[in-house]
N, C-alpha and C positions, 0 to 999 in steps of 0.2 A: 790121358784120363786114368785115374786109380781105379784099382779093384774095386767091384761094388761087393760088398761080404753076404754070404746066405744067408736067409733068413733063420739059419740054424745055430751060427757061427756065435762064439760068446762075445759080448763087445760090455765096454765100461760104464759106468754113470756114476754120478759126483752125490751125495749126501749129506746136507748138514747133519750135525750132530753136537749140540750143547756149543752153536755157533760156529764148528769147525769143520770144516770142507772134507769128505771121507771118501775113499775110490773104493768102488765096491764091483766085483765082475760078473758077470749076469750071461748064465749058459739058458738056452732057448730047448725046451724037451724037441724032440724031432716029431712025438707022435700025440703030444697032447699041448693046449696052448698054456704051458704054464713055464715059470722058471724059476733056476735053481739060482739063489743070490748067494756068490763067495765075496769074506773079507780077508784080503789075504789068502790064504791057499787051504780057508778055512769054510764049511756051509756053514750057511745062518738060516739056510730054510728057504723054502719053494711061496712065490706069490702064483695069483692066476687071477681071474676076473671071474665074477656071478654076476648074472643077471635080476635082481629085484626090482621088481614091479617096474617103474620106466628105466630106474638107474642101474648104472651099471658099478658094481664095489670090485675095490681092491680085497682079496682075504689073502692069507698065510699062514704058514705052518713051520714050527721049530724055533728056534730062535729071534726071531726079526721081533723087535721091540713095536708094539702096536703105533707108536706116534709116527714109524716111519713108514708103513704099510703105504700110506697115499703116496709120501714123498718118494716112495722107488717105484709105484706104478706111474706117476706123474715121468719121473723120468725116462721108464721100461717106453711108455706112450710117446714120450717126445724123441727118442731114440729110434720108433718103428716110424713115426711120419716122415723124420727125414731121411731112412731107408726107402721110403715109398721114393720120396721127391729124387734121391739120385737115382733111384732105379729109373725111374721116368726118365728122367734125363740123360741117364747113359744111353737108354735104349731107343731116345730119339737121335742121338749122336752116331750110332751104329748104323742107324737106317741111310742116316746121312749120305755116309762114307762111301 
């Protein structure tokens, strides 16, 4: 079984952008729920989530172009479910053993 990565650790996610697929790396703050998005070895600015009235929004700060705000929390979100699921799963495979 592979390494399951901390919940702190930077990991990647894909971006369209004017149709073209963009790798963006996405570092996790250690002590606040937000993160810092690099393109390249470049910041484009910190996302995190507010809670309004039932929903919950993506906001940002610095660079990050507003049309892609959802599409890198969409992805930040789909990134941490399936950390959940291996986490799960490794830790019922550990038990196993």
């Amino acid at each position: 079984m592979g390494k399951i990565a901390e919940p702190w650790e930077p990991f990647e996610i894909w971006i369209t952008i004017e149709g073209n697929k963009e790798k963006f790396l996405v570092v996790p703050d250690r002590e606040e729920p937000k993160y810092e998005v690099f393109d390249d070895h470049t910041s484009v600015g910190t996302v995190w989530t507010e809670q309004k009235d039932t929903n919950t929004i993506w906001c940002a700060e610095g660079a990050i172009a507003r049309e892609l705000i959802d599409q890198i929390g969409e992805q930040i979100d789909s990134y941490k479910a399936w950390e959940i699921t291996e986490r799960a799963s490794g830790s019922n495979d550990e038990s196993e053993a």
